[in-house]
C-alpha positions in Angstrom: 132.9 93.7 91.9 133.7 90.4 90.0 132.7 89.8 86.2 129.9 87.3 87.2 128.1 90.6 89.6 128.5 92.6 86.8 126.8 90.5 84.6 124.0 89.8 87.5 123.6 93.2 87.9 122.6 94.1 84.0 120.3 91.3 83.9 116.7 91.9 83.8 114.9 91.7 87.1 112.4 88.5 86.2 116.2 87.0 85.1 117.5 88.1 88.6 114.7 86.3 90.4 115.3 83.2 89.0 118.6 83.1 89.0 118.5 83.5 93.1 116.0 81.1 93.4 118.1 78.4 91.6 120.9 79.6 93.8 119.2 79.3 97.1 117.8 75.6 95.8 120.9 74.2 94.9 122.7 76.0 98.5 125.0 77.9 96.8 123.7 81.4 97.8 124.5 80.2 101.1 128.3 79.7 100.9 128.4 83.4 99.5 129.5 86.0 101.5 126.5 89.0 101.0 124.1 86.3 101.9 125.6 85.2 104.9 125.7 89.0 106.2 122.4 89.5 104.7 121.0 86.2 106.9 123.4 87.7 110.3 121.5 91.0 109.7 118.2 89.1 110.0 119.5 87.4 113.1 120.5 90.7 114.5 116.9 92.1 114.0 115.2 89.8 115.7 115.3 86.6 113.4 116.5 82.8 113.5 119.3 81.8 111.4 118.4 77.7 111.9 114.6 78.9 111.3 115.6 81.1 107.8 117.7 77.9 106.2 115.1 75.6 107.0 112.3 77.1 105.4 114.6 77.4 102.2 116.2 74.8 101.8 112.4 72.8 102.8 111.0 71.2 99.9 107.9 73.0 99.5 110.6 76.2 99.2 111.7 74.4 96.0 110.1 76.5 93.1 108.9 79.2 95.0 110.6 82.6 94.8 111.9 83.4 98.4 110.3 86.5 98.8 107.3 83.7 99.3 109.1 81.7 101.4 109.8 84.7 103.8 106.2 85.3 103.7 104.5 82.0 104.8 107.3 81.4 107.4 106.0 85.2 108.4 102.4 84.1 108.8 103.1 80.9 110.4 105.2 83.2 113.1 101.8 85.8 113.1 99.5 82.3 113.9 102.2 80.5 116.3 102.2 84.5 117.9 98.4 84.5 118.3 97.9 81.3 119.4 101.0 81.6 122.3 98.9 84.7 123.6 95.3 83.2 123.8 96.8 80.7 126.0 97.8 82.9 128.5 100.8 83.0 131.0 104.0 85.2 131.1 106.1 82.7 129.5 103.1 82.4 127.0 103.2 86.0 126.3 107.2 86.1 126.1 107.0 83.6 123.8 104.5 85.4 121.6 106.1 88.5 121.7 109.4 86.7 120.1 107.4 84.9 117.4 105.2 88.2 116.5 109.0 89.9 116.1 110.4 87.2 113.5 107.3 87.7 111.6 107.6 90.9 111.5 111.1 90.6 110.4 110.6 87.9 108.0 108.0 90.2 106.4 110.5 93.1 105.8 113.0 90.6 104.6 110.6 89.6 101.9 111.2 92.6 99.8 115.0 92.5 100.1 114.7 89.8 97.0 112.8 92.5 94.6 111.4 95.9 94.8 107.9 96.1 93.6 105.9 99.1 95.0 102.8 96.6 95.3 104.7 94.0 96.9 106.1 96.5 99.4 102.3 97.8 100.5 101.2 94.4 100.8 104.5 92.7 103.1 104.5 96.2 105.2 100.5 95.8 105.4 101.0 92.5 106.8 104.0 93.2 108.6 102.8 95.8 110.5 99.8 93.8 112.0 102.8 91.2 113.4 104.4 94.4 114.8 101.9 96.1 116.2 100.8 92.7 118.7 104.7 92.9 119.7 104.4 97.0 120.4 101.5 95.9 122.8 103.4 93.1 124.6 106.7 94.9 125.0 108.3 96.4 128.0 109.1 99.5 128.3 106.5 100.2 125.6 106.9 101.3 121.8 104.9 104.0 121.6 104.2 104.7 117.6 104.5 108.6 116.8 102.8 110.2 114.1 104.1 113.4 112.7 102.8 116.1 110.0 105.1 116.3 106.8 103.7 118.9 104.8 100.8 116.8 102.8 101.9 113.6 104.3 102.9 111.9 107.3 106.5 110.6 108.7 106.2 108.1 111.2 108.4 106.8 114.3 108.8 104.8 117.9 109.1 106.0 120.8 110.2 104.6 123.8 111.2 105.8 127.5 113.2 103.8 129.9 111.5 102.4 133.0 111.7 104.5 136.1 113.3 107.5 134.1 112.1 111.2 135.3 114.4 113.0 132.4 116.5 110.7 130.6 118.8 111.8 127.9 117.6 110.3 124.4 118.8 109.1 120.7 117.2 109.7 117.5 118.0 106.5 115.3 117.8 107.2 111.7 117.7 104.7 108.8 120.6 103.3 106.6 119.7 102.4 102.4 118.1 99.0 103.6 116.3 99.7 107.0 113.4 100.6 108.4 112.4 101.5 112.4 111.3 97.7 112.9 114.2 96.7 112.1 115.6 98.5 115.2 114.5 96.7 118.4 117.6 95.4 119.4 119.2 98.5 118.8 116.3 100.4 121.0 116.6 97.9 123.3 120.8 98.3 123.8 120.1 102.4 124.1 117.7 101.8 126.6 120.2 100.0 128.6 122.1 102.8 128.7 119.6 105.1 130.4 118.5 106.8 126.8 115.3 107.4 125.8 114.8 106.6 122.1 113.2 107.9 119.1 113.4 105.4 116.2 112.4 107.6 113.0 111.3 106.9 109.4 112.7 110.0 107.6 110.5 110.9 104.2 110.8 108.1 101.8 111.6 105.1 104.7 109.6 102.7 106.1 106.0 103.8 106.8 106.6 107.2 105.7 107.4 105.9 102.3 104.3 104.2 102.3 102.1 107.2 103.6 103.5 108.9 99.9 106.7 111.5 101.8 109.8 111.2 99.7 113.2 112.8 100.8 113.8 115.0 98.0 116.6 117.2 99.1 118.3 119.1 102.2 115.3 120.5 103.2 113.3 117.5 103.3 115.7 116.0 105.9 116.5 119.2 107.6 112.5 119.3 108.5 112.1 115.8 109.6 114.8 115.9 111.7 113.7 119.3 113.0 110.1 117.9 113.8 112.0 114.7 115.1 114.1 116.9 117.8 110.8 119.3 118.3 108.8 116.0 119.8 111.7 114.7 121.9 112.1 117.9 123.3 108.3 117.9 124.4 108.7 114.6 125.8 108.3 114.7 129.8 110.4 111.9 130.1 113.3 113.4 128.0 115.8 115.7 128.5 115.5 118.3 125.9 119.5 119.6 125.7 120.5 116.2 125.7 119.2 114.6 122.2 121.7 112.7 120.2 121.8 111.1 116.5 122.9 107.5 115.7 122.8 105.6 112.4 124.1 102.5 110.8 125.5 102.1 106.8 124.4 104.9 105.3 122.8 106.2 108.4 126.1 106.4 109.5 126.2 109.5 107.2 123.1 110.2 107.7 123.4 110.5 111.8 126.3 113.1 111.9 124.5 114.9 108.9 121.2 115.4 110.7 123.2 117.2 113.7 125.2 119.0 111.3 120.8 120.6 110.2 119.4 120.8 113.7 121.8 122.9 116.2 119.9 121.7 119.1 121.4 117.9 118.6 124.0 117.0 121.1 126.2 114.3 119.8 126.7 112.0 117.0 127.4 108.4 116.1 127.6 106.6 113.3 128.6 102.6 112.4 130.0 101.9 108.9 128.9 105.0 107.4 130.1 106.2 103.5 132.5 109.1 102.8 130.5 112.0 101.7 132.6 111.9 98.4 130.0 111.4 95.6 133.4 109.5 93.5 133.7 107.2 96.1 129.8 106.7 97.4 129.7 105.6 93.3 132.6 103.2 94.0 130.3 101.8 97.2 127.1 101.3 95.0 129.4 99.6 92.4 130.0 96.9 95.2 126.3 96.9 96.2 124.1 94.3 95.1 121.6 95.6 92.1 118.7 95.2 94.5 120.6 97.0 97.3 121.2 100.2 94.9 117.8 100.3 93.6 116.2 100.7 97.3 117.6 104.2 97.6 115.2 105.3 94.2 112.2 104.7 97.0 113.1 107.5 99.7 114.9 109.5 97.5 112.0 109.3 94.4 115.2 108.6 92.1 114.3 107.0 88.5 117.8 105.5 88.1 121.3 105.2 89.2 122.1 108.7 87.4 119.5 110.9 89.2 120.4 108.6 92.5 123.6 110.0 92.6 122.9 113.3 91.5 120.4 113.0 94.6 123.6 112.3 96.7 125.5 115.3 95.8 122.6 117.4 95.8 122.0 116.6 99.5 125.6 119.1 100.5 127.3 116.3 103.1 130.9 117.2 103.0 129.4 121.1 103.0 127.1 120.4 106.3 129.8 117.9 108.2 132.1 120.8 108.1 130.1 122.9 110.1 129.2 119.9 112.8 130.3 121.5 116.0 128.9 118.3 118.4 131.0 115.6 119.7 131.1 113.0 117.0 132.0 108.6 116.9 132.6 107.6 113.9 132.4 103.0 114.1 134.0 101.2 111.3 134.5 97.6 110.9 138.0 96.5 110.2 136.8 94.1 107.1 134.0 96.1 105.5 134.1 94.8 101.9 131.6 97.0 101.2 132.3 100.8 102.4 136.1 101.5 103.3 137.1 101.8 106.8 138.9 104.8 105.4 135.8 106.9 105.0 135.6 107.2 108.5 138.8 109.1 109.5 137.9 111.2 106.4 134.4 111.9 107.8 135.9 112.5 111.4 138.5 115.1 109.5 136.0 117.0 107.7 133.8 118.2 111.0 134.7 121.3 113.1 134.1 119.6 116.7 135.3 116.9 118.7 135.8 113.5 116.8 136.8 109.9 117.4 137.2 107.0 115.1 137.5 103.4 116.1 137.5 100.4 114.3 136.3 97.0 115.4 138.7 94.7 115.1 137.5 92.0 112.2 134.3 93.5 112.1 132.5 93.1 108.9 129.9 96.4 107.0 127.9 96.0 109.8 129.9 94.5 112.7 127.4 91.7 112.8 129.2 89.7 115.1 129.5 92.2 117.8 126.8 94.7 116.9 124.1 93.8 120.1 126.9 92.4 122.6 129.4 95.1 122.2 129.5 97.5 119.5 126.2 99.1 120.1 126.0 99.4 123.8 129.6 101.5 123.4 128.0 103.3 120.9 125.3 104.2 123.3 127.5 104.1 126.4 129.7 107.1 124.9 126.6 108.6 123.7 124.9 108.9 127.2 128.5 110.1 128.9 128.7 112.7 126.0 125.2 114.4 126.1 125.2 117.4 128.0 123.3 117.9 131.3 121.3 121.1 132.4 122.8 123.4 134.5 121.0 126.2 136.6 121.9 128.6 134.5 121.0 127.0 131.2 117.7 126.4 132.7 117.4 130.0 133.1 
């Protein structure tokens, strides 16, 4: 991390605020490289690059925070959305379906510029109203799953692809910085590999955060998952000894970890994921962005970087990987500058089944410029050929 991050990071966060806003008025923050991932993310969710710098670098952006910004170029989106879909047509309702999706997206993207839990509620409140008009104009359909979490509620998608009697399925977990929403494009590629997809907000993500479920240890995640696996397997549609994990950043942890809880998990796959070392995942957060660490104090319930990473260790990873008996891909992006392409032949060494490492060739943390056209429907590709089918003896 360079002197000048160091310093950003110790400054207070009113301090931190402005000092982005002066950098994205004076188009700096654009030349530098964590905000050009941050804006390929966005494009890889569902946004518009040309769209995003427009509305910051327009002069009614000048003086405004962006986390504003992001949220009146959401509403327009919501408007533009509704307005499409009144006026009737397919194209109309394609149309509208796109522009509900960048809201949504611009919404989430809102709270990547501070962490407020007020401002959270209200850019998820309003987000989710954009996302639930694209749910009902989407096809195959997101169906929205509720689950009991003890005294709260964990939340996910679910969605089926067209024509399938029993299709094999993926649960996608969440990385530090996303949430199910985020995911379409990444439902979408699974989808087109003949899976069925569950796209869950463990305790502490996403909507589950917001219904008050925090992920405060092992057990925590071994349940969700467990519940996760229990409604896939319920599902008509899916093909219950053929469930698989998949996550991305720290999902890619995360993903290998949750079949390493719930036996009845196929295969694994995980893209840029950390080594379960807690001395190196403290070497990571050094190279995150302040913002970027303090995320994972919401699903965890952490109060600072101390009890974050005693949260880490606490959660057993190198302990539960070394028990993981499923086929396992471990993806890695030859230039991640944020998580060592290392971790992954470390992760791959630790587990007692089948593993595979490969690296994408120039790829950055999150492979951004190959992630929808190549990387992910590999992923999924190897995921589908690896998940077991029944047998008439295993159907008893």
């Amino acid at each position: 991390m360079s002197l000048a991050s160091r310093i950003f990071d110790v400054l207070p966060g009113a301090w931190r605020s402005s000092l982005i806003t002066r950098k994205i008025e004076d188009g700096s923050a654009f030349e530098l490289p964590v905000f050009a991932m941050l804006l390929r993310s966005l494009e890889n969710f569902g946004g518009r690059r040309e769209e995003i710098e427009a509305a910051l670098r327009s002069p009614e952006a000048r003086g405004i925070h962006p986390r504003e910004t992001f949220r009146a170029l959401g509403a327009r989106l919501t408007e533009e959305g509704a307005a499409l879909e009144a006026s009737g047509g397919k194209q109309s309702a394609g149309a509208a379906r796109e522009a509900y999706l960048r809201s949504a997206v611009y919404y989430l993207a809102s709270d990547w510029f501070g962490i407020d839990a007020d401002e959270i509620s209200w850019n998820y409140e309003r987000m989710l109203l954009a996302f639930d008009a694209y749910r009902r104009l989407c096809d195959p359909p997101i169906e929205k799953v509720t689950l009991p979490f003890g005294e709260g509620t964990i939340f996910a998608h679910f969605r089926a692809p067209r024509g399938a009697s029993k299709a094999p399925a993926v649960l996608i977990v969440q990385g530090n910085d996303e949430v199910k929403e985020f995911n379409t494009r990444m439902e979408e590629a699974a989808l087109a590999q003949g899976l069925a997809v569950l796209d869950l907000d463990p305790p502490g993500w996403g909507e589950s955060y917001l219904a008050g479920t925090r992920c405060r240890g092992p057990e925590d995640y071994r349940k969700a998952i467990a519940l996760a696996v229990d409604y896939l397997s319920a599902r008509a549609e899916v093909e219950a000894l053929s469930i698989g994990v998949m996550g991305v950043s720290f999902g890619g942890l995360l993903a290998p970890y949750a079949a390493s809880l719930e036996p009845r998990i196929a295969a694994a796959a995980g893209l840029g994921g950390p080594s379960c070392s807690t001395s190196k995942w403290r070497s990571t957060r050094r190279r995150m962005p302040a913002l970027q660490r303090e995320r994972s104090y919401l699903y965890s319930g952490a109060k600072d970087e101390a009890s974050a990473l005693a949260w880490y260790e606490s959660m057993g990873f190198r302990e539960a990987l070394s028990g993981l008996r499923s086929p396992l891909l471990l993806v890695h992006g030859e230039k991640d500058e944020l998580v060592s392409p290392a971790s992954a032949y470390e992760n791959a060494g630790l587990v007692a089944g089948p593993s595979e490492v490969r690296i994408v060739q120039g790829g950055d943390h999150m492979c951004n410029a190959t992630l929808i056209e190549e990387t992910l429907p590999a992923i999924f590709s190897w995921m589908a050929s690896r998940s077991p089918r029944p047998t008439p003896a295993s159907l008893g």
